[in-house]
C-alpha positions as CSV (number, residue, x, y, z in Angstrom):
1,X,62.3,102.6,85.5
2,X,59.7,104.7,87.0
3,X,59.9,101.7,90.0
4,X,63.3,101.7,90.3
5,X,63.2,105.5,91.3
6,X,60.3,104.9,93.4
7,X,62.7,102.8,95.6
8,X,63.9,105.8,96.9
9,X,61.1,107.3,98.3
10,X,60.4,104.3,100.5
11,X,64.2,103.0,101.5
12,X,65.7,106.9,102.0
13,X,69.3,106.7,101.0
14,X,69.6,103.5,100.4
15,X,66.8,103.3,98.4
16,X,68.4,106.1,96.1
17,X,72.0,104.4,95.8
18,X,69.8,101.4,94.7
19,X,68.2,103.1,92.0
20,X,71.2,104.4,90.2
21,X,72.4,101.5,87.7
22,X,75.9,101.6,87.8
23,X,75.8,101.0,91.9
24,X,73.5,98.6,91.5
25,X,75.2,96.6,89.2
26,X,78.3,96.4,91.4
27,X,75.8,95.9,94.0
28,X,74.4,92.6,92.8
29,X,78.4,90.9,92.0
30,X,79.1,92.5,95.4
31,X,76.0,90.0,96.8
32,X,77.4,87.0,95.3
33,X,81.3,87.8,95.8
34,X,80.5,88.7,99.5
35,X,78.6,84.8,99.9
36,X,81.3,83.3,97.9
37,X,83.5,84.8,100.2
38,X,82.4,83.6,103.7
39,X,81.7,79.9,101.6
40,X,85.8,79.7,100.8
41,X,86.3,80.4,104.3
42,X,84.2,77.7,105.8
43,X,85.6,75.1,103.2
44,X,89.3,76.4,104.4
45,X,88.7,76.0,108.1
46,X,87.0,72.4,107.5
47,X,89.4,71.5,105.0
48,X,92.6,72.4,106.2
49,X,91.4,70.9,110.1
50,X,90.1,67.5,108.2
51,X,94.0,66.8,106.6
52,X,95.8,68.1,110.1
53,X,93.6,67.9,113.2
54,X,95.4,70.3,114.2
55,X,94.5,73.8,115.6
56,X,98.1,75.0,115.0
57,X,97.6,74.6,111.2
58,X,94.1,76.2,111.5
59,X,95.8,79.0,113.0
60,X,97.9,79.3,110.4
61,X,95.7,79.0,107.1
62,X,93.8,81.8,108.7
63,X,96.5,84.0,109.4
64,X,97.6,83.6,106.1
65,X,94.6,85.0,104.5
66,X,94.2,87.4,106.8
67,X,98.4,88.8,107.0
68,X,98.5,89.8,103.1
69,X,96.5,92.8,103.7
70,X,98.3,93.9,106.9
71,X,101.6,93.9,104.9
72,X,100.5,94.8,101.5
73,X,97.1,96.8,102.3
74,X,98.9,100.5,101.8
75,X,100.9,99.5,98.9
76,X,98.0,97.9,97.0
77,X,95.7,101.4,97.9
78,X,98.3,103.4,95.9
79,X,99.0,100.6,92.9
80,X,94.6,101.1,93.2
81,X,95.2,104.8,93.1
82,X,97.9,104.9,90.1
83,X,96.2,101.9,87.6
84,X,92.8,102.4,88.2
85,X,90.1,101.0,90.6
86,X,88.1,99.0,88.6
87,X,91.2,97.3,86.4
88,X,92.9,96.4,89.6
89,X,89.9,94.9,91.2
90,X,89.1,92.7,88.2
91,X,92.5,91.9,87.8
92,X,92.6,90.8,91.4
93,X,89.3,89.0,91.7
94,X,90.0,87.2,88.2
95,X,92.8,85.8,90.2
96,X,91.3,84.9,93.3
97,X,89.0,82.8,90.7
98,X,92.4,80.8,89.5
99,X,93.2,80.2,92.7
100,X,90.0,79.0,94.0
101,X,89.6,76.7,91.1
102,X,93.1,75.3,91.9
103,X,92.2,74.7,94.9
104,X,88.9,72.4,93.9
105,X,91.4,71.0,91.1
106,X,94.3,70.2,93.3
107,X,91.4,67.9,96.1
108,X,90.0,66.2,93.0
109,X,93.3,65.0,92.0
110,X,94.3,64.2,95.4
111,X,97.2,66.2,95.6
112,X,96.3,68.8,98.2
113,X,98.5,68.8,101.0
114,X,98.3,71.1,103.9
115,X,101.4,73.0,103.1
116,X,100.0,73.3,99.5
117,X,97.1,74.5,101.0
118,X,98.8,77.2,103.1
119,X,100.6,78.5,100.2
120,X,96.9,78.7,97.9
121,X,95.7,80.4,101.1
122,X,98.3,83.0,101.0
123,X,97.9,83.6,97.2
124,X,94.4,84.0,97.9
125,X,95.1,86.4,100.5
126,X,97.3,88.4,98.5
127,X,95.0,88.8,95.7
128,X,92.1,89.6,97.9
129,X,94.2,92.9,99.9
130,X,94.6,94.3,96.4
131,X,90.4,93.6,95.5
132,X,89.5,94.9,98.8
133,X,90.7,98.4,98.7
134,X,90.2,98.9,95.4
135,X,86.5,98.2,95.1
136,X,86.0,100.2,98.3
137,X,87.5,102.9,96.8
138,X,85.8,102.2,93.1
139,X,82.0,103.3,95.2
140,X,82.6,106.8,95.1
141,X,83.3,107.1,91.2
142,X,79.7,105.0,91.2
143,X,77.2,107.2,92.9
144,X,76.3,111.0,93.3
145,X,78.2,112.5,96.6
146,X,74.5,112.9,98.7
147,X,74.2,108.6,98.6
148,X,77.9,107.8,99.6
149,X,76.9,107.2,102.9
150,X,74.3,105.3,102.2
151,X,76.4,103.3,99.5
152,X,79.0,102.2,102.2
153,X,76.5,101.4,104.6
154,X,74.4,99.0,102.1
155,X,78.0,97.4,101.4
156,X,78.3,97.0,105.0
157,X,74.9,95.8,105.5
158,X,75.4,93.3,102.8
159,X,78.4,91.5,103.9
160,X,76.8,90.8,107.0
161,X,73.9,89.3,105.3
162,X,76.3,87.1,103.5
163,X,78.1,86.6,107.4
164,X,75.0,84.0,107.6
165,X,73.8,82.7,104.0
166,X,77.4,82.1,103.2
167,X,78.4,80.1,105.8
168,X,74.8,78.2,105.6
169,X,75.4,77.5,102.0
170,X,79.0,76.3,102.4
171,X,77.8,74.0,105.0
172,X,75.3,72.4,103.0
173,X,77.7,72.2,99.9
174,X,80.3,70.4,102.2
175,X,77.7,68.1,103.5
176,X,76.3,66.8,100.6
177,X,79.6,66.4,98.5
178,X,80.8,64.4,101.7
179,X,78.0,62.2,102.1
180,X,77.0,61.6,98.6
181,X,80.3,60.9,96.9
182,X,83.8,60.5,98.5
183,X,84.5,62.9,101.5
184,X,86.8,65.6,100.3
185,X,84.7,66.2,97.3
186,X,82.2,68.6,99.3
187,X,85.4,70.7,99.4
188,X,86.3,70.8,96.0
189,X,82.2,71.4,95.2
190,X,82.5,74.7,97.5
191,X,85.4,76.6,96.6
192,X,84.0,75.8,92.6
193,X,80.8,77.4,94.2
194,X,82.8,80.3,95.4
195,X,84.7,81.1,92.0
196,X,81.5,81.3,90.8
197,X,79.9,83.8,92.9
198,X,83.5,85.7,92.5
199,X,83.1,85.7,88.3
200,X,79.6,87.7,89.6
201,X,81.9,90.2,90.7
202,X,84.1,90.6,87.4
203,X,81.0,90.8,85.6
204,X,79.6,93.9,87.5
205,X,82.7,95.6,87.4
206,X,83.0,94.7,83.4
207,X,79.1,96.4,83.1
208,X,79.7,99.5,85.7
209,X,80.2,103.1,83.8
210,X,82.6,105.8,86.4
211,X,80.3,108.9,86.7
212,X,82.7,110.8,88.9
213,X,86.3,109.8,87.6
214,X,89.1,110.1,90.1
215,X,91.4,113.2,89.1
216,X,94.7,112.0,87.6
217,X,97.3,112.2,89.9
218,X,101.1,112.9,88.8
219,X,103.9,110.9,90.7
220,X,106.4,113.5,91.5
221,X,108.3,110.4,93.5
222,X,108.9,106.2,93.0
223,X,105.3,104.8,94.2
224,X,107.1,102.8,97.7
225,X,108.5,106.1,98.7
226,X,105.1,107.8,98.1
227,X,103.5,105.7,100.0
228,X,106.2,104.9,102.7
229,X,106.5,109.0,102.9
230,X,102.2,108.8,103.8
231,X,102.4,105.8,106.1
232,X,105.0,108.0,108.4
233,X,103.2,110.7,108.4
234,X,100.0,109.1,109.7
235,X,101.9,107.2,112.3
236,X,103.0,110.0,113.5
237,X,99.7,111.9,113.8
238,X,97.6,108.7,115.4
239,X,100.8,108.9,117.9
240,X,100.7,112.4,118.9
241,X,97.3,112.1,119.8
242,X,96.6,110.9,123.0
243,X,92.6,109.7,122.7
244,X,92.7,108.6,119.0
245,X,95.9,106.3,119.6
246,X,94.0,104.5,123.0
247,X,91.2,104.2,120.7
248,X,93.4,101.9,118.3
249,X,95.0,100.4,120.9
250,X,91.5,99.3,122.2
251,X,90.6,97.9,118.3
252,X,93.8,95.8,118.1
253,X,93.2,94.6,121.3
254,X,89.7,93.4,119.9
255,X,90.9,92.0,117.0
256,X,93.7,90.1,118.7
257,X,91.7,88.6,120.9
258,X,88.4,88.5,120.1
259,X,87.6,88.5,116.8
260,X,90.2,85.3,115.9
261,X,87.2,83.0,116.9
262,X,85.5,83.1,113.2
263,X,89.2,81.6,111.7
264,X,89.2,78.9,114.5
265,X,85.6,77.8,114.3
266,X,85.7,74.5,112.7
267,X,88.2,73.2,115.3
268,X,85.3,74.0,117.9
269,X,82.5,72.4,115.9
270,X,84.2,69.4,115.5
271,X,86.2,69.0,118.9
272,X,84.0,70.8,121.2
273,X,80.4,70.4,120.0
274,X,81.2,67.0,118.1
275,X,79.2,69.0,114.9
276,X,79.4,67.8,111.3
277,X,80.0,70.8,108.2
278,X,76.1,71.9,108.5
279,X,76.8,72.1,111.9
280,X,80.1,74.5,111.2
281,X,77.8,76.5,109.0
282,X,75.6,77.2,111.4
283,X,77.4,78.5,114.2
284,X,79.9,80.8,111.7
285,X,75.8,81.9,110.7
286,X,74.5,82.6,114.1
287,X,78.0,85.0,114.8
288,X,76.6,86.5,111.7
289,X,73.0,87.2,112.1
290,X,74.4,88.9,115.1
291,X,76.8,91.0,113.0
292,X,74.1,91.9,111.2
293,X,71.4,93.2,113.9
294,X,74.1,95.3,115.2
295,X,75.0,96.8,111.7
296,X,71.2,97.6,111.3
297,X,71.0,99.0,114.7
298,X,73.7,101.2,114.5
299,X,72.6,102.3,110.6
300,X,69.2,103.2,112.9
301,X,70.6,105.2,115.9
302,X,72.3,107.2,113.5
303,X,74.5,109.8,115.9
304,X,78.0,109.8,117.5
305,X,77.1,110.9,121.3
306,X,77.5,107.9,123.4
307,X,79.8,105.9,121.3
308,X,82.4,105.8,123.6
309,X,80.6,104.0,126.4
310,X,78.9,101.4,123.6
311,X,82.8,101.3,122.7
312,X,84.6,100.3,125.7
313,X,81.5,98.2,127.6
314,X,80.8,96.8,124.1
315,X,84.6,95.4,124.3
316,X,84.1,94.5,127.9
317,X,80.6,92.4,126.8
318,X,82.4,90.8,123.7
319,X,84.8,88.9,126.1
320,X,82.3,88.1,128.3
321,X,79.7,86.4,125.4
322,X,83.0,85.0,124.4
323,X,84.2,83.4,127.7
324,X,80.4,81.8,128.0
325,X,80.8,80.5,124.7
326,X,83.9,78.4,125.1
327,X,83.0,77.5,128.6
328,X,80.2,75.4,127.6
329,X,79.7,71.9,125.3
330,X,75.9,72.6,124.8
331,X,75.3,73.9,120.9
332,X,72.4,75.9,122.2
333,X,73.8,77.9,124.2
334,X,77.0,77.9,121.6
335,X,74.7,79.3,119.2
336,X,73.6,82.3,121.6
337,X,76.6,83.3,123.2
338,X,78.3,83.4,119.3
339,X,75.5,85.2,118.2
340,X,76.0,87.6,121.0
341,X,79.5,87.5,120.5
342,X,79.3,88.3,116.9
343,X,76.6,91.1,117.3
344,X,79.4,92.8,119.7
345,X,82.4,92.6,117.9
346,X,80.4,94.2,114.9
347,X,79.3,97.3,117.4
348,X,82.7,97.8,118.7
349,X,84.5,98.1,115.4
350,X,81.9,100.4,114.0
351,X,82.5,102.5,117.2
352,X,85.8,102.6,116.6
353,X,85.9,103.3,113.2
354,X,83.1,106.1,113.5
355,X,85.4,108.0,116.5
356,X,88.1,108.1,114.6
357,X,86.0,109.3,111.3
358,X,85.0,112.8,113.6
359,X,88.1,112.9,115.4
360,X,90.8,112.9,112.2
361,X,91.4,115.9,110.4
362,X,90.4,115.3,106.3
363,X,93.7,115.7,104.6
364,X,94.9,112.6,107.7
365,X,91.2,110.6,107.3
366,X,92.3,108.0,104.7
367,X,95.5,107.4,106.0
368,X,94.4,107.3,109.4
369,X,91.8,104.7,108.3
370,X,93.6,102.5,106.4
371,X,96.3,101.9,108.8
372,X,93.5,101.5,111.4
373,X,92.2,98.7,108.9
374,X,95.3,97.1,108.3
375,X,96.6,96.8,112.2
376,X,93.4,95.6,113.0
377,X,93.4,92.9,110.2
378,X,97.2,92.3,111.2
379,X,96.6,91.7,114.9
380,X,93.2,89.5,113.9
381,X,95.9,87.4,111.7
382,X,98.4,87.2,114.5
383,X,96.3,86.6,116.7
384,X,94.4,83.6,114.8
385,X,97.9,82.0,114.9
386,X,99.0,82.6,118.4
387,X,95.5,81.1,119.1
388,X,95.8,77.9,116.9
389,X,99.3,77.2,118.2
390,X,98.3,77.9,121.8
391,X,95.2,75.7,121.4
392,X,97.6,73.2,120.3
393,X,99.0,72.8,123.7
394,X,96.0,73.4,126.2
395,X,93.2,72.9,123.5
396,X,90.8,75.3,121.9
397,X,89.0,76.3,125.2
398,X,91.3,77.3,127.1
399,X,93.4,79.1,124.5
400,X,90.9,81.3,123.7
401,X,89.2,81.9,126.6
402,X,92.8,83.0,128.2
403,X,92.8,85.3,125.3
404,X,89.3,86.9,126.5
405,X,90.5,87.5,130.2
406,X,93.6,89.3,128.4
407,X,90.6,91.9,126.4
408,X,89.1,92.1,129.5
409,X,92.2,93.0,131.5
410,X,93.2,95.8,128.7
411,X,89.8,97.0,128.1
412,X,89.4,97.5,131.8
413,X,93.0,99.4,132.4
414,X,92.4,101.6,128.9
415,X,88.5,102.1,129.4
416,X,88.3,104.1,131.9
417,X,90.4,106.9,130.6
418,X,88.7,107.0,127.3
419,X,85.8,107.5,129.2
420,X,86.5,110.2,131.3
421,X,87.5,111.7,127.6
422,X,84.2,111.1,125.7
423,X,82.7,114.9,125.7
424,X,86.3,115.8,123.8
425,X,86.0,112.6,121.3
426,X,82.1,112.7,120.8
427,X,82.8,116.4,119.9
428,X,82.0,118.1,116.9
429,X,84.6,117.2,113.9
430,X,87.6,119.1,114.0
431,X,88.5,121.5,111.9
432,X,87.6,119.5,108.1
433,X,89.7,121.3,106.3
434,X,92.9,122.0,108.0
435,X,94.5,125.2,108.2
């Protein structure tokens, strides 16, 4: 035990949200469902592009697990909210384990098809917008108030560790299955993998104790109108002010155009860079060992002045590592543009989501957030699919480097204002508690 608390002294806050048992429980299912995670993905984008060949239906099987939690992300937050965090998450992840399972069943049997496929995906998807918000909300209830910071950040931290295992491992799954039995069975062998690392999950939550239960809240009103009543009013506040709604205009931009590239990266292994599934693996790790740097860099610098500039030039840089990628057939320099590409993407959206942190009022900060969250994740969805079907047409390079010219062109006419606003938006937070 004594060890345990020593942990502290030598990782700061990290070190002390370690230490306590509950957070580290959830901790360690969080390690394995965050791996088993980016291992489902890689076996859907080499799966679903092995039946179709097509980047249209690529498009699509990532949009669909991607669009659940734009349309049902605020819903599922209050459903969280009324029936508890933990017994919605393990409800939820016990049926992203069904589903995954399915999945493997339905390839053994050899009765996948890619419409079948779509419709798994968009189960999966469901499930996974209500797990999401309520095990992000569950991590206050686990630690004292002083290591919530440091909590969230070692979530954050973590998933972009798994950004690179998970994709390694999946690789490797998918290429011995393939080569040592019959070639779908790699498939099956992963999303089996990734149920498993998902009952990890379930376990920790099972094991957790709350030490700081949520208050009870009464309904006064039918939950939809609740939460319809809260969407409006944070639409309206992003809208009236100027700065914070360029910011998100800025962040969808991003994820429309530039972050699509993770759902769409099997069409490029196998088209562009003629690379088998260890191959895919490693280029969906190298966007992820980039990820993570800039997580750890960020977690480092530690302040808010600045954040603008590393905001809109960090935009501007994405779609530039991202037009070098794409323009080139040599996996080398494929593997450093992506890893470029995937450091950046991670800086902007921790930019953006740490300017809007000061600049929203508290009683706005969660709403203001979440719908933040959920267009981002919405345009990322719409614009995987407006990729893959574009891509169908003119291929994969050219679809998505048009869509990096397009970031460029918006970063470059919404920039320069936010810039010339950065002392206001870098300001102290405004009033916390509004009067």
């Amino acid at each position: 035990m004594t060890s345990l608390n020593g942990i502290g002294r030598y990782l700061g806050g990290i070190g002390e949200a370690l230490s306590a048992r509950n957070y580290r429980i959830y901790w360690y299912g969080h390690l394995f469902s965050a791996n088993g995670v980016w291992i489902y993905l890689i076996s859907s984008q080499w799966l679903i592009f092995h039946l179709t060949r097509s980047p249209a239906w690529l498009g699509a099987v990532g949009f669909a697990y991607l669009a659940p939690l734009f349309f049902l992300g605020p819903l599922a937050g209050a459903v969280s909210d009324r029936f508890g965090h933990r017994r919605t998450g393990m409800i939820a992840v016990c049926l992203g384990i069904f589903v995954s399972l399915l999945t493997a069943f339905t390839i053994v049997t050899g009765n996948l098809t890619p419409l079948l496929m779509l419709i798994l995906t968009i189960l999966q998807g469901v499930f996974m917008s209500f797990d999401f918000p309520a095990r992000q909300a569950l991590i206050p209830q686990l630690v004292e108030p002083k290591n919530l910071s440091a909590a969230i950040g070692m979530n954050w931290t973590t998933f972009n560790v798994a950004g690179f295992i998970g994709p390694v491992i999946g690789g490797a799954i998918l290429s011995f299955g393939n080569s040592t039995y019959w070639e779908p069975i790699g498939a099956a062998m992963s999303y089996t993998v990734s149920a498993l690392a998902f009952c990890c999950m379930v376990l920790g939550l099972a094991r957790v104790q709350i030490i700081n239960p949520m208050p009870e809240k009464k309904q006064q009103r039918p939950l939809i109108i609740a939460v319809l009543t809260d969407l409006r009013a944070g639409i309206s506040y992003i809208m009236e002010n100027t700065n914070l709604k360029m910011i998100m205009i800025l962040s969808i931009t991003v994820a429309l155009c530039l972050r699509s590239y993770q759902n769409l990266m099997a069409g490029f292994a196998e088209e562009v860079f003629q690379l088998d599934e260890q191959g895919l693996g490693n280029l969906l790790a190298a966007s992820g060992i980039g990820a993570l740097f800039a997580a750890l860099i960020f977690a480092i610098r530690g302040r808010i002045q600045g954040l603008t500039r590393v905001y809109v030039y960090g935009a501007m840089l994405t779609a530039t590592a991202l037009m070098a990628f794409v323009s080139n057939t040599l996996v080398p320099l494929a593997l450093v543009s992506i890893t470029f590409v995937g450091g950046l993407v991670v800086a902007t959206e921790i930019s953006a989501q740490t300017l809007i942190q000061n600049m929203v009022l508290d009683e706005y900060r969660a709403r203001v957030i979440s719908i933040n969250l959920a267009v981002s994740l919405g345009a990322s969805a719409f614009g995987t699919l407006a990729i893959g079907w574009l891509g169908e047409l003119v291929g994969f390079q050219l679809a998505l480097g048009a869509a990096a010219v397009t970031a460029i062109i918006i970063v470059a006419l919404k920039g320069r204002r936010l810039l010339s606003q950065s002392a206001e938006i870098e300001a102290e937070p405004a009033n916390r508690n509004s009067k």
